[in-house]
C-alpha positions as CSV (number, residue, x, y, z in Angstrom):
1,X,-36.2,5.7,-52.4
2,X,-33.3,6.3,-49.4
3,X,-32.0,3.7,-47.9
4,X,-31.9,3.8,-43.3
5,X,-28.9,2.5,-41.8
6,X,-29.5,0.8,-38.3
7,X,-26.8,0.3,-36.1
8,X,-27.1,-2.8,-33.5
9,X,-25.2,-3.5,-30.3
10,X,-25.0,-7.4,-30.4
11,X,-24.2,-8.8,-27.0
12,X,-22.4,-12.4,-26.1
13,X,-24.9,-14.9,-26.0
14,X,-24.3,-15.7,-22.5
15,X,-24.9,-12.3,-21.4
16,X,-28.8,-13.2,-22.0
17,X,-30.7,-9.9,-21.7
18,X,-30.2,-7.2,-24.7
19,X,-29.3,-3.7,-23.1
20,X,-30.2,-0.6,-24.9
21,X,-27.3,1.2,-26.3
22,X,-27.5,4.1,-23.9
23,X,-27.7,1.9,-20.6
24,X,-24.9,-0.1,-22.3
25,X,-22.7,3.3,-22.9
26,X,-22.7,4.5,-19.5
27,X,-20.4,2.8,-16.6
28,X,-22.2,2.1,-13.4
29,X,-21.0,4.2,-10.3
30,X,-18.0,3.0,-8.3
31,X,-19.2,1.3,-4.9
32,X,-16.4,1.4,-3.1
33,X,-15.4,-2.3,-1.1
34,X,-15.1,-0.4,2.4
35,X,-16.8,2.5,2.7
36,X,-17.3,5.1,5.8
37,X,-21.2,4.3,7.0
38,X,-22.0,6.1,9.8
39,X,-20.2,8.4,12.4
40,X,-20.4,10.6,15.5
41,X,-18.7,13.9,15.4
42,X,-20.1,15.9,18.0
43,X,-19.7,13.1,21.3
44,X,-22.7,14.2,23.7
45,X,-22.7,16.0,26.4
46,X,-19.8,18.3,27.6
47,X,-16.7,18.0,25.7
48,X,-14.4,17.5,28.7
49,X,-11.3,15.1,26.9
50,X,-12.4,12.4,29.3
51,X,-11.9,8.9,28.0
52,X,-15.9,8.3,27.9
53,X,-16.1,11.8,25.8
54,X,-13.6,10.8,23.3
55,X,-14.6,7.7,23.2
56,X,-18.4,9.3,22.4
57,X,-16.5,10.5,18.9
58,X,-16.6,7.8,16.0
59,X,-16.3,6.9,12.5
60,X,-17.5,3.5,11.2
61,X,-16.1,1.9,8.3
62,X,-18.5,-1.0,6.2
63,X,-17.1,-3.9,4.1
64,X,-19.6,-4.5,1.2
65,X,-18.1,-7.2,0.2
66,X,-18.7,-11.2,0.2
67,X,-14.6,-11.5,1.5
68,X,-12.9,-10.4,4.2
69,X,-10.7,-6.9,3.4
70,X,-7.2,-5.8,5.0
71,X,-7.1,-2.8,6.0
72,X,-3.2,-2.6,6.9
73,X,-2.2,0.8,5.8
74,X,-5.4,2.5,5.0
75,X,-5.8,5.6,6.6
76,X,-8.8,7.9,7.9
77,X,-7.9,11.3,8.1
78,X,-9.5,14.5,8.9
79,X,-9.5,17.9,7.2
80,X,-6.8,19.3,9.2
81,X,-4.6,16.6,8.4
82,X,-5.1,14.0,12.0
83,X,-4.7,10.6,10.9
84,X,-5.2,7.2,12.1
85,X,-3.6,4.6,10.2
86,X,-4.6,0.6,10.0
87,X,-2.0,-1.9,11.6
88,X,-2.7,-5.7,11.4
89,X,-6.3,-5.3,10.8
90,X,-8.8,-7.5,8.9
91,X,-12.4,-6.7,8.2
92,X,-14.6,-9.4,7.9
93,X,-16.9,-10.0,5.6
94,X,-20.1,-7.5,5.1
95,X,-18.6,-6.5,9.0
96,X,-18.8,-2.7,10.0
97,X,-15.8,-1.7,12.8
98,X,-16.2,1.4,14.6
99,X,-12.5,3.8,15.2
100,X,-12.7,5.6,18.1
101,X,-10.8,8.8,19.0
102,X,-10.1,7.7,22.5
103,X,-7.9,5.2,24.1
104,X,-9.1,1.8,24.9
105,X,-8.7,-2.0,24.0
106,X,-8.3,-3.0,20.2
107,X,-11.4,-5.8,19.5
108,X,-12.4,-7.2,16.5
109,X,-15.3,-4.6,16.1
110,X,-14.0,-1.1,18.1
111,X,-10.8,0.3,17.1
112,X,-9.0,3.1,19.3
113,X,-6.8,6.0,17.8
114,X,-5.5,6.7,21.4
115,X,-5.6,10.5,21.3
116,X,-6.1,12.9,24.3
117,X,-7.4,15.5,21.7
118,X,-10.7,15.8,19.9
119,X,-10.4,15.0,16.2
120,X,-13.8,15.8,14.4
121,X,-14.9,19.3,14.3
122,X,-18.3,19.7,15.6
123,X,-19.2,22.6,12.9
124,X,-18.1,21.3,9.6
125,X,-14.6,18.2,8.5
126,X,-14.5,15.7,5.9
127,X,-13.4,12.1,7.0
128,X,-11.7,10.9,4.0
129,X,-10.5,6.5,4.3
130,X,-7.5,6.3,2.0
131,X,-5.9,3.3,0.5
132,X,-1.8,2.1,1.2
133,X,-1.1,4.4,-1.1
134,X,-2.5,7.0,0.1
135,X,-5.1,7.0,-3.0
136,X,-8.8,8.0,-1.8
137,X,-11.3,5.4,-1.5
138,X,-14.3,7.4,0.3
139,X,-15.4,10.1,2.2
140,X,-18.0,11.5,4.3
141,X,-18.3,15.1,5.1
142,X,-20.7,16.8,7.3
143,X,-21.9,20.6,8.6
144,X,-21.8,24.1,6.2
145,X,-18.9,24.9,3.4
146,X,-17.0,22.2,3.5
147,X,-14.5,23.9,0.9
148,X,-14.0,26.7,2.8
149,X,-12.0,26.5,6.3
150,X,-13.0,29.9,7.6
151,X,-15.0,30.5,10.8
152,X,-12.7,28.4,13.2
153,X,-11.6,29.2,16.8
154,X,-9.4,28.0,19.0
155,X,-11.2,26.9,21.7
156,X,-7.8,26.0,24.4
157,X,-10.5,24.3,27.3
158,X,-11.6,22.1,24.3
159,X,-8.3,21.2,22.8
160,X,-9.2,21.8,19.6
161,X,-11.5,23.3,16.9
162,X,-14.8,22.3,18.4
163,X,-18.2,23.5,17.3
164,X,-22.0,23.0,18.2
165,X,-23.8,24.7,15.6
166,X,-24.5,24.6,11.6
167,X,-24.3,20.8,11.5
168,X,-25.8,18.9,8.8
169,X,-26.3,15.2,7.6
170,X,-27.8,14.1,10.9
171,X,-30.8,11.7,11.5
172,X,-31.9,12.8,14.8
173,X,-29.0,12.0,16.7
174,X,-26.9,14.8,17.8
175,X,-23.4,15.5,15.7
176,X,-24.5,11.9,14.1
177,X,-23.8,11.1,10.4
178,X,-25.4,7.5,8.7
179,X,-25.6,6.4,4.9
């Protein structure tokens, strides 16, 4: 006659429901505390570099969380390096602000970067929200092969790298990104 061995995960008596081993073993995927929910990288209509147009191109961030976040020194950056960093800004509690490319007032829910250039490329870009120092917290990216950087033009009327084709991760909404 053999003898079986069995092996038992014993759990603190507080914890109250027994997990199998394997659901046990495996750690639960990282929800970041602010995260980047929804944005608009293609502003409609003609890309001009009016206030209203830039204004048109957005990122949102979302704070998950039961307590308010700072944000001072977190940055949201762009493939190509443009980035906007938090000053003196607190997001309140499961709050969403919107950064705008454009220039405008600072509220409490629509933040401006204040830039006279287009930031987002149309085509294809990543927006990446870093911590204050400069670790990565979340990203969002959008369009074709987003590890490859080939197929830009300069487009000098535009002020930038803009695009209207091959976009992905839309719901309906034209250049328009949600989680």
């Amino acid at each position: 006659m053999s003898s079986t061995t069995v092996s038992t995960r014993r759990l603190p008596a507080a914890a109250g429901v027994a997990l199998p081993g394997t659901a046990a073993d495996h750690p639960r995927a990282h929800q970041p505390r602010v995260e980047i929910s929804a944005g608009q990288y293609d502003s409609p209509g003609h890309d001009d570099r009016s206030r209203p147009s830039l204004n048109k191109e957005w990122v949102e961030l979302t704070n998950n969380t039961r307590r308010s976040v700072n944000l001072d020194g977190r940055t949201l950056q762009d493939e190509d390096g443009h980035t906007y960093t938090f000053d003196h800004y607190r997001l309140k509690d499961r709050a969403t602000v919107r950064i705008h490319t454009g220039e405008s007032r600072d509220t409490r829910s629509d933040l401006y970067q204040d830039r006279r250039h287009y930031v987002w490329d149309n085509r294809s870009d990543t927006a990446t929200l870093g911590n204050d120092h400069g670790r990565f917290i979340d990203d969002q990216s959008w369009g074709g092969d987003n590890n490859r950087r080939g197929g830009h033009h300069r487009d000098e009327s535009r002020g930038g790298d803009r695009h209207r084709d091959g976009d992905r991760h839309r719901d309906g909404h034209h250049g328009d990104f949600r989680r």
